[in-house]
TIRO-2110 file (N, C-alpha, C; in Angstrom, 1 decimal):
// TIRO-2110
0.9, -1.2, 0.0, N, 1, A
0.0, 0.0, 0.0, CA, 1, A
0.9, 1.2, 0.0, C, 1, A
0.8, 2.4, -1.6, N, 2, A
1.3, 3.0, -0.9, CA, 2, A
0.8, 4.5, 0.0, C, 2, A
1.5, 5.0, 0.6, N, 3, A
0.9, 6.5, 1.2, CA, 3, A
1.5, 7.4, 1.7, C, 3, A
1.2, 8.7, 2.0, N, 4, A
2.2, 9.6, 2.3, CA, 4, A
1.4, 10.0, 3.9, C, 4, A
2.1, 9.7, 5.0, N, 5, A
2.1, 9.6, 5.9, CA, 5, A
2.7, 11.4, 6.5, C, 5, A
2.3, 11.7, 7.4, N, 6, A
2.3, 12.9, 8.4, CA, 6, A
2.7, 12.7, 9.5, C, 6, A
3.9, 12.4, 10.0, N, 7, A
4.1, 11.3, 11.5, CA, 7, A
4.1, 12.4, 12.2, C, 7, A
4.6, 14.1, 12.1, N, 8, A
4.0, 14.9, 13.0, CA, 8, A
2.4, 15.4, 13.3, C, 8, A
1.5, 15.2, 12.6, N, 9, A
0.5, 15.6, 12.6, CA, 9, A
-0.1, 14.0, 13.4, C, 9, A
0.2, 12.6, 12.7, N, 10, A
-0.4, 11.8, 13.6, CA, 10, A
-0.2, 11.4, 15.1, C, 10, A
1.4, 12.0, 15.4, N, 11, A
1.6, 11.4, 16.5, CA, 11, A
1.8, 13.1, 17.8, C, 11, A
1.4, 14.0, 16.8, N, 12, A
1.1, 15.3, 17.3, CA, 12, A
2.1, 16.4, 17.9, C, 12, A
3.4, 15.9, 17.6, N, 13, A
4.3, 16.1, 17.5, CA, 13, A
5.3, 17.3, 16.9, C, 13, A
5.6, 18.5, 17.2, N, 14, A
6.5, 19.1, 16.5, CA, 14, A
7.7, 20.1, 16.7, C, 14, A
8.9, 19.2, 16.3, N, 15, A
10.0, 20.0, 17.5, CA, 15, A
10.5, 21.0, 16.7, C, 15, A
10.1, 21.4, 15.6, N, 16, A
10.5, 22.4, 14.9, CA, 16, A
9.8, 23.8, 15.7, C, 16, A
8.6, 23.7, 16.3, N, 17, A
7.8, 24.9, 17.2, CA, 17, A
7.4, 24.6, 19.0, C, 17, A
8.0, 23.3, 18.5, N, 18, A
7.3, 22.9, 20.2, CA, 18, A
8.9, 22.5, 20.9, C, 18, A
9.5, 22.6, 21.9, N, 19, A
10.7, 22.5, 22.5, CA, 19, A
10.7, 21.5, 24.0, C, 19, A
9.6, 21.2, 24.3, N, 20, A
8.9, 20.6, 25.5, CA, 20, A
9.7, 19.1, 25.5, C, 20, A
9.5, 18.7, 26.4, N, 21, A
9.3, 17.4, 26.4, CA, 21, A
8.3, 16.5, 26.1, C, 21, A
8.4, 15.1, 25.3, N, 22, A
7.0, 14.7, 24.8, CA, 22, A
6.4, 13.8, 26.6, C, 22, A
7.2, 13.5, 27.0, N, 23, A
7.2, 12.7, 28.6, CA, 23, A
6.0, 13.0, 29.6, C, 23, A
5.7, 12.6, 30.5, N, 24, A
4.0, 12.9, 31.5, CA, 24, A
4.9, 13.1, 32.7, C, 24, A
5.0, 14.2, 33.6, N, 25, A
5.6, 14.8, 34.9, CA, 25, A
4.2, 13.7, 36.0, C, 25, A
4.1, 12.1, 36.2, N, 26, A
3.3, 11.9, 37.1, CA, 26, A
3.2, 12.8, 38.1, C, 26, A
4.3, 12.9, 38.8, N, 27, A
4.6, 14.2, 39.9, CA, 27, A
3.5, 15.3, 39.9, C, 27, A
3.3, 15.9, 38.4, N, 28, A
2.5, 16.9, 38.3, CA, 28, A
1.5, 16.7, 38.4, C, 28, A
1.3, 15.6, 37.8, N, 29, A
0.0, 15.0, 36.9, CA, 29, A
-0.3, 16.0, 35.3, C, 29, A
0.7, 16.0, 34.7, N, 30, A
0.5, 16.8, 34.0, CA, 30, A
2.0, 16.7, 32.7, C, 30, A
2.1, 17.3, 31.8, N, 31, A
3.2, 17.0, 30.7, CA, 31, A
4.2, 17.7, 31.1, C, 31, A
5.6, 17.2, 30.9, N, 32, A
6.6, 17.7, 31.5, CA, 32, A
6.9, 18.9, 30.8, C, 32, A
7.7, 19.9, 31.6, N, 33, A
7.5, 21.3, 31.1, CA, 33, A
9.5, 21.6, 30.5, C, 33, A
9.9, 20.4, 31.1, N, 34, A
11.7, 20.5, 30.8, CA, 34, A
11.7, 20.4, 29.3, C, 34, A
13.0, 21.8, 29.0, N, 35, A
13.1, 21.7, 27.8, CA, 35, A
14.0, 20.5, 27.2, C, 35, A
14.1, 20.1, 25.4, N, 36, A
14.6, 19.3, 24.8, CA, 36, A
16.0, 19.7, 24.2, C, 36, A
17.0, 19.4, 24.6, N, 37, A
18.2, 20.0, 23.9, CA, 37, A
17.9, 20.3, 22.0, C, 37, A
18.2, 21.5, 21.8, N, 38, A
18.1, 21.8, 20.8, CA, 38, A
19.0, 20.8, 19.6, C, 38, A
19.8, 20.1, 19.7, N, 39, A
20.5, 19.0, 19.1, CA, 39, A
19.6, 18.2, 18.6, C, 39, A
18.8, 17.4, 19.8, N, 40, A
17.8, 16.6, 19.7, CA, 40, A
16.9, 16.6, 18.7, C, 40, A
16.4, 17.9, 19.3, N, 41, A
15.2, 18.7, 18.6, CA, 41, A
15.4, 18.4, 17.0, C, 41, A
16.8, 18.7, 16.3, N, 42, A
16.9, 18.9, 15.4, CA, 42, A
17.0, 17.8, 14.6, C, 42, A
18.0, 16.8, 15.4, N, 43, A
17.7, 15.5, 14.7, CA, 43, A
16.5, 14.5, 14.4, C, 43, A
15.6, 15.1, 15.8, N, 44, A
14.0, 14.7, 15.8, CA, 44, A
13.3, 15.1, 14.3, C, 44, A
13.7, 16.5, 14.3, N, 45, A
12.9, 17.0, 13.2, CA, 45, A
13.3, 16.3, 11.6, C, 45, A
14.7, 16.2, 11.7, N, 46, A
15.4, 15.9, 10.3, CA, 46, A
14.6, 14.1, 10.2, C, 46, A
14.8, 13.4, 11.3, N, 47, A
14.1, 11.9, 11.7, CA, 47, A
12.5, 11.9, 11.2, C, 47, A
11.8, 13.2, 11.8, N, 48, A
10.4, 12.6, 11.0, CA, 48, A
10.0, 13.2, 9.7, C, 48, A
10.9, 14.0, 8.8, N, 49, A
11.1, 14.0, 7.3, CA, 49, A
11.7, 12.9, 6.5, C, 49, A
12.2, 12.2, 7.5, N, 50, A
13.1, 10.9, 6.9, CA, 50, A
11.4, 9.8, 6.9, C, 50, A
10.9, 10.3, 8.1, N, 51, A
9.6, 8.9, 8.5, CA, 51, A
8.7, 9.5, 7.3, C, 51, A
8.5, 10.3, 7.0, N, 52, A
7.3, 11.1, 6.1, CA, 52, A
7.5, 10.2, 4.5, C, 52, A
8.8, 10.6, 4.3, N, 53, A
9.3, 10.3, 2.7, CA, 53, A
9.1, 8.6, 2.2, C, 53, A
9.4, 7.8, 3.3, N, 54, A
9.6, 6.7, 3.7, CA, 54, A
8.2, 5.8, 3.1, C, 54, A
8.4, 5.0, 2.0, N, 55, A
7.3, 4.0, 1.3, CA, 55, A
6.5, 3.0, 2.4, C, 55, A
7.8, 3.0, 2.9, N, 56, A
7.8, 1.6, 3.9, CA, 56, A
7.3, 2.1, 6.0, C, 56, A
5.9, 1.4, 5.7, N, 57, A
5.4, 2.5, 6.9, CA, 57, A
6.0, 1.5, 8.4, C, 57, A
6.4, 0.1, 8.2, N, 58, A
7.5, -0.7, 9.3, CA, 58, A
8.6, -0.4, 9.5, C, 58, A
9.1, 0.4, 8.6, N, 59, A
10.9, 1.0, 8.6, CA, 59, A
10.2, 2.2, 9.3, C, 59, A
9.3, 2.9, 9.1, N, 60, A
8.8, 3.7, 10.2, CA, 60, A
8.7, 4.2, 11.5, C, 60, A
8.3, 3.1, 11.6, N, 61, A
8.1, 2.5, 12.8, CA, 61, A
9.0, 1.8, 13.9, C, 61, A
9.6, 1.6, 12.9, N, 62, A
11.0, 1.2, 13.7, CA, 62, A
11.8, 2.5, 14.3, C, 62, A
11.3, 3.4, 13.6, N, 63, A
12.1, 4.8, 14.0, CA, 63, A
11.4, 5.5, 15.2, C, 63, A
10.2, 4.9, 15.8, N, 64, A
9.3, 5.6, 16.4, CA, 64, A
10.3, 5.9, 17.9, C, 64, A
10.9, 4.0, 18.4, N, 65, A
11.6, 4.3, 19.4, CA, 65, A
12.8, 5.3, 19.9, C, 65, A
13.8, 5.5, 18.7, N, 66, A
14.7, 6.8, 18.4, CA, 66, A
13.8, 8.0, 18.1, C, 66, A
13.0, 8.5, 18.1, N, 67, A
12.0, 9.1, 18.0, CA, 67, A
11.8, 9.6, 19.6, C, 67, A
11.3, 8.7, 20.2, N, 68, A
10.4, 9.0, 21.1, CA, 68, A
12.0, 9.3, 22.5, C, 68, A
12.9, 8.8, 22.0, N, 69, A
14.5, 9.0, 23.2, CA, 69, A
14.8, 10.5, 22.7, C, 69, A
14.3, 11.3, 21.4, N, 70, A
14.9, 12.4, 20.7, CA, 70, A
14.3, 13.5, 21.5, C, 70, A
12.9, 12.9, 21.9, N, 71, A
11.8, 14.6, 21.9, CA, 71, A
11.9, 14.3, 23.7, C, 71, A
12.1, 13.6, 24.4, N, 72, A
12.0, 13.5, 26.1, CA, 72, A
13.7, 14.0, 26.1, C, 72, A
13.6, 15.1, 27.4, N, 73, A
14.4, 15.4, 28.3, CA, 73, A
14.9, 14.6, 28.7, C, 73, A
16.5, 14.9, 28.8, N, 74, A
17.7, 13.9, 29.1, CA, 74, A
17.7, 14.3, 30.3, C, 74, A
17.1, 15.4, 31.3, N, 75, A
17.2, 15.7, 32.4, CA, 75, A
16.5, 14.3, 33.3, C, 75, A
15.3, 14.0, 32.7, N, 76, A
14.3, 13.1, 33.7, CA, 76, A
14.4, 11.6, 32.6, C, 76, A
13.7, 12.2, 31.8, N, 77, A
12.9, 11.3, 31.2, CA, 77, A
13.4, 10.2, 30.2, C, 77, A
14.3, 10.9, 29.7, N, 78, A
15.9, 10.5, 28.9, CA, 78, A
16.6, 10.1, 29.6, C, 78, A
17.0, 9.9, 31.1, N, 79, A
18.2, 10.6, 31.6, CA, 79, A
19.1, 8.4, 32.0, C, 79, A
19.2, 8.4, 31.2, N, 80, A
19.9, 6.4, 31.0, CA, 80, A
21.0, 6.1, 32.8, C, 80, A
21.6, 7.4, 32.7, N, 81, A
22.5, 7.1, 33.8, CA, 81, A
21.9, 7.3, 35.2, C, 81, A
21.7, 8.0, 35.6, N, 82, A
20.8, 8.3, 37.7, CA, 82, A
19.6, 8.5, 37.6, C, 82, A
18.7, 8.7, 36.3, N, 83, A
17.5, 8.5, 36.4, CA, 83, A
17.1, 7.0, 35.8, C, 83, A
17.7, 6.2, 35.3, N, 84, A
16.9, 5.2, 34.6, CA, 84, A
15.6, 4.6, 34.5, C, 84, A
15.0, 4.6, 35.2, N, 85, A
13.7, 4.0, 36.2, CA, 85, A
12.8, 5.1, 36.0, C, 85, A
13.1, 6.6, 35.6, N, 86, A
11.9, 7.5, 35.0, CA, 86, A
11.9, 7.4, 33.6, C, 86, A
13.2, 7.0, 33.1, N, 87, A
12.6, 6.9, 31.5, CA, 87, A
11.3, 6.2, 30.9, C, 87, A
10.9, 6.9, 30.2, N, 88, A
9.3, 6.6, 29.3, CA, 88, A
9.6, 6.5, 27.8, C, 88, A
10.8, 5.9, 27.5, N, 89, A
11.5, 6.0, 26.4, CA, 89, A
9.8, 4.8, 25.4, C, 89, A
10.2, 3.7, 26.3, N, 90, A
9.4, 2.4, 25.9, CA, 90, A
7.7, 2.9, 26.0, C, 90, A
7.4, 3.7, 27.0, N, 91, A
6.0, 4.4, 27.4, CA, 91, A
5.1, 4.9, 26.0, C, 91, A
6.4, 6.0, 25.4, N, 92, A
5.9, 6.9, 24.4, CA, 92, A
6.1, 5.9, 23.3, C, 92, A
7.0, 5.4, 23.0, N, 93, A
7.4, 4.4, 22.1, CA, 93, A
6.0, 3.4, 21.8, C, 93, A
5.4, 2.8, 23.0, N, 94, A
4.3, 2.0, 22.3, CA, 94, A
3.0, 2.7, 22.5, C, 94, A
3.0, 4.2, 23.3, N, 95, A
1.7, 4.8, 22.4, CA, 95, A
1.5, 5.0, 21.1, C, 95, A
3.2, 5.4, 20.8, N, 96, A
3.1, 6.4, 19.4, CA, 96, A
2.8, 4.9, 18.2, C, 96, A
3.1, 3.7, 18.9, N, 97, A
2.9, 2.6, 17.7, CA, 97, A
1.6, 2.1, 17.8, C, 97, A
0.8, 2.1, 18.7, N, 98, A
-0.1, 2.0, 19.0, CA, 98, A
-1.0, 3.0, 17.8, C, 98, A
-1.0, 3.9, 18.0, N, 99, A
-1.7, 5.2, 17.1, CA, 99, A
-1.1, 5.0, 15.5, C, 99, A
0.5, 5.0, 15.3, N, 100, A
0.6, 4.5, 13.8, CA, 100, A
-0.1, 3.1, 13.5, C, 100, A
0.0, 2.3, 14.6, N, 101, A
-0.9, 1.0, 13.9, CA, 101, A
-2.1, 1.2, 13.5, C, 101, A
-2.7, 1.8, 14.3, N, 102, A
-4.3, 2.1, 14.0, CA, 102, A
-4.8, 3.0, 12.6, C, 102, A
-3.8, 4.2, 12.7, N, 103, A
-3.9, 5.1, 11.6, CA, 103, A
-3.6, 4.4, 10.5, C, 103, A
-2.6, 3.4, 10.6, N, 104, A
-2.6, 2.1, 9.4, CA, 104, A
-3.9, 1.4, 8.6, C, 104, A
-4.4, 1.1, 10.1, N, 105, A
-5.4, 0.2, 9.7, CA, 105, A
-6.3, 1.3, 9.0, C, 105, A
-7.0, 2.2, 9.2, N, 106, A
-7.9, 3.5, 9.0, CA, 106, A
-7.2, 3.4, 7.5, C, 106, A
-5.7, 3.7, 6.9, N, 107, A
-5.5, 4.3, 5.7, CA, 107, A
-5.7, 2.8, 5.0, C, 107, A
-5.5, 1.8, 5.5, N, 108, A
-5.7, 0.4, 4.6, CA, 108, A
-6.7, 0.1, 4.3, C, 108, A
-7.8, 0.6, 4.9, N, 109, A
-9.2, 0.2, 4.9, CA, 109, A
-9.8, 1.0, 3.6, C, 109, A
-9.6, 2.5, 4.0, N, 110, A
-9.8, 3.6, 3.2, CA, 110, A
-9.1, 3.0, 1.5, C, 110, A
-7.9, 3.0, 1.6, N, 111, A
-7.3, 2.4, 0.4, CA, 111, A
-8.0, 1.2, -0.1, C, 111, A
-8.5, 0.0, 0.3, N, 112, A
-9.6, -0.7, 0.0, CA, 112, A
-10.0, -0.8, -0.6, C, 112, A
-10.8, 0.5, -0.1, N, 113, A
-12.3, 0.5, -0.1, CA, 113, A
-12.4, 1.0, -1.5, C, 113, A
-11.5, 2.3, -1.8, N, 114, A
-10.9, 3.1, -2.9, CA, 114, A
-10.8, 1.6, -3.9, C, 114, A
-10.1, 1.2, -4.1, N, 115, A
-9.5, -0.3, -4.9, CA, 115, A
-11.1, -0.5, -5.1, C, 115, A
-11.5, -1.1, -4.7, N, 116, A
-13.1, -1.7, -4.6, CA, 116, A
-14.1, -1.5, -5.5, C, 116, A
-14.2, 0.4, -5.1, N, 117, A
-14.8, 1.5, -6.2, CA, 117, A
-14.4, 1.1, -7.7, C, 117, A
-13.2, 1.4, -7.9, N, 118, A
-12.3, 1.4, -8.7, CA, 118, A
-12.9, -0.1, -9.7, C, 118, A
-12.7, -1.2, -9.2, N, 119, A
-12.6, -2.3, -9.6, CA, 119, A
-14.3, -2.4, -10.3, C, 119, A
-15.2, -2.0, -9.5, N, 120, A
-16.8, -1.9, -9.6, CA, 120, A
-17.1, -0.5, -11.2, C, 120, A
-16.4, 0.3, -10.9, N, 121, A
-16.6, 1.0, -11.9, CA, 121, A
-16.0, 0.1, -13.7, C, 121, A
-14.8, -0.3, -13.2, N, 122, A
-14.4, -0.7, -14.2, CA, 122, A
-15.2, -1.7, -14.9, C, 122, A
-15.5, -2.4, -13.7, N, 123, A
-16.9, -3.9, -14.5, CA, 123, A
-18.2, -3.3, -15.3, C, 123, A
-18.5, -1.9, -14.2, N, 124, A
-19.7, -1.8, -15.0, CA, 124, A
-19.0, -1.1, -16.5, C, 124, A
-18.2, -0.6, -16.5, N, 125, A
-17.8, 0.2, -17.7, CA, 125, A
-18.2, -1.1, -18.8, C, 125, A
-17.0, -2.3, -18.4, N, 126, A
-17.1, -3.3, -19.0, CA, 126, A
-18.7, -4.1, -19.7, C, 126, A
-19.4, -3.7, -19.0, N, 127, A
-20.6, -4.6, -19.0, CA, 127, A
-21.1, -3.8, -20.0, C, 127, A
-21.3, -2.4, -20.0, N, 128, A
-21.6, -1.3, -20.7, CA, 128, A
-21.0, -1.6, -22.0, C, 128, A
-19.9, -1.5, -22.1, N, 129, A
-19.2, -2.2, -23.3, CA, 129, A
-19.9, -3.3, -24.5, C, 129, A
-19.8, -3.9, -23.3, N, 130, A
-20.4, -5.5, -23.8, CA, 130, A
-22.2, -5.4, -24.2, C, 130, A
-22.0, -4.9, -23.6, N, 131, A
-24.2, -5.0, -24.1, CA, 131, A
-23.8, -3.8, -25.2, C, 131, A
-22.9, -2.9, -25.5, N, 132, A
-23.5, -2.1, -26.6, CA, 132, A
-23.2, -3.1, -27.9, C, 132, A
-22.0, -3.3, -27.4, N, 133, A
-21.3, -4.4, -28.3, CA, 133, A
-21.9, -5.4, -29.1, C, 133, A
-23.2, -6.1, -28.0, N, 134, A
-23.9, -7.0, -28.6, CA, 134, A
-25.3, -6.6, -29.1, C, 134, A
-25.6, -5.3, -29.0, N, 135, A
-26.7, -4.4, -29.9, CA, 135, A
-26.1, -4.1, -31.3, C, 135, A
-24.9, -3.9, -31.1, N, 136, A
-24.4, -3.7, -32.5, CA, 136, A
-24.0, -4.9, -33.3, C, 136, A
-24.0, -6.1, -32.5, N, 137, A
-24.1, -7.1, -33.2, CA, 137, A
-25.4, -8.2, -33.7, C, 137, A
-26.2, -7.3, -33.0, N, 138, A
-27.5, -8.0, -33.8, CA, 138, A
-28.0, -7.3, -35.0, C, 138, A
-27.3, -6.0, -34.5, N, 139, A
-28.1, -5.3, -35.7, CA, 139, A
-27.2, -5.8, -37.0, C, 139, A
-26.3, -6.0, -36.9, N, 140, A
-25.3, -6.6, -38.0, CA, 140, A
-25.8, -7.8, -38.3, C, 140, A
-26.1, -8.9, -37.5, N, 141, A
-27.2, -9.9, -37.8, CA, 141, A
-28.6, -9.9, -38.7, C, 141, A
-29.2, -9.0, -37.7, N, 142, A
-30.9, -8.3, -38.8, CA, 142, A
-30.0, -8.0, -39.9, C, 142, A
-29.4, -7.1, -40.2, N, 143, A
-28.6, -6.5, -41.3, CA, 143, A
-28.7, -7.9, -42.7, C, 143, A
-27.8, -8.4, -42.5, N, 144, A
-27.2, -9.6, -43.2, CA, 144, A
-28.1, -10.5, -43.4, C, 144, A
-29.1, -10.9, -42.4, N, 145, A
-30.4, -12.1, -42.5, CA, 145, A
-31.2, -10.9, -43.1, C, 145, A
-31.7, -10.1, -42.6, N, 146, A
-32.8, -8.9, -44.1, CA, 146, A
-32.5, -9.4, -45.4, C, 146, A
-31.0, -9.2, -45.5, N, 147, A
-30.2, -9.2, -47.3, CA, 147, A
-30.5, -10.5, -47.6, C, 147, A
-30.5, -11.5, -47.0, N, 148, A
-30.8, -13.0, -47.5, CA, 148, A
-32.3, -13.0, -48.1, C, 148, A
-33.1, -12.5, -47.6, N, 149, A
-34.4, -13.1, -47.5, CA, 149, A
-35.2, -12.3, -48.5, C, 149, A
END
């Protein structure tokens, strides 16, 4: 199937304007407010033009988990060495697959369905075809049996 996918607009995402952390502050109860090293940020961004262009929406996907280590704060939520145990690296990782899976299913279905149309229009064209086809072949018949008789 193919499609041109939006992985910032699906997974709502955008570190070109948004600088936040994508991570949940439990503490707060609320989305973490620490900013994203702008490095990150940047490779995040360059990462989901790479997911966008991308035929293959599993090689995608595969990018979600580098993805989701790019846009969380290395302060908490990133943080591999004396925080480990707050990372949400895997958290955001199987939301955001979670939601590409689904939006999959939604564009596969939609695609389908499209196919489907497609395939039904073409028959009737065909049928249409064929019955004029065989009007103009009787008349060629009457034609020819008239001249005999």
């Amino acid at each position: 199937m193919s499609a041109h996918w939006d992985f910032r607009k699906i997974l709502a995402v955008d570190p070109d304007n948004d600088r936040l952390c994508v991570g949940y502050a439990y503490s707060r109860g609320r989305r973490c407010h620490n900013r994203v090293n702008p490095g990150d940020l940047s490779a995040a961004s360059q990462l989901l033009n790479r997911m966008n262009r991308s035929s293959n929406i599993y090689a995608s996907t595969e990018d979600l988990r580098k993805l989701a280590a790019l846009l969380l704060c290395n302060h908490v939520h990133n943080n591999k060495k004396s925080k480990a145990y707050l990372s949400q690296v895997d958290e955001v990782y199987n939301k955001w697959s979670a939601i590409v899976e689904k939006q999959y299913v939604v564009a596969k279905k939609q695609n389908d369905e499209a196919a489907m149309l497609r395939v039904q229009r073409e028959l009737s064209k065909m049928k249409e075809n064929a019955q004029q086809m065989k009007v103009k072949l009787e008349e060629e018949r009457d034609t020819v049996c008239s001249s005999y008789i």
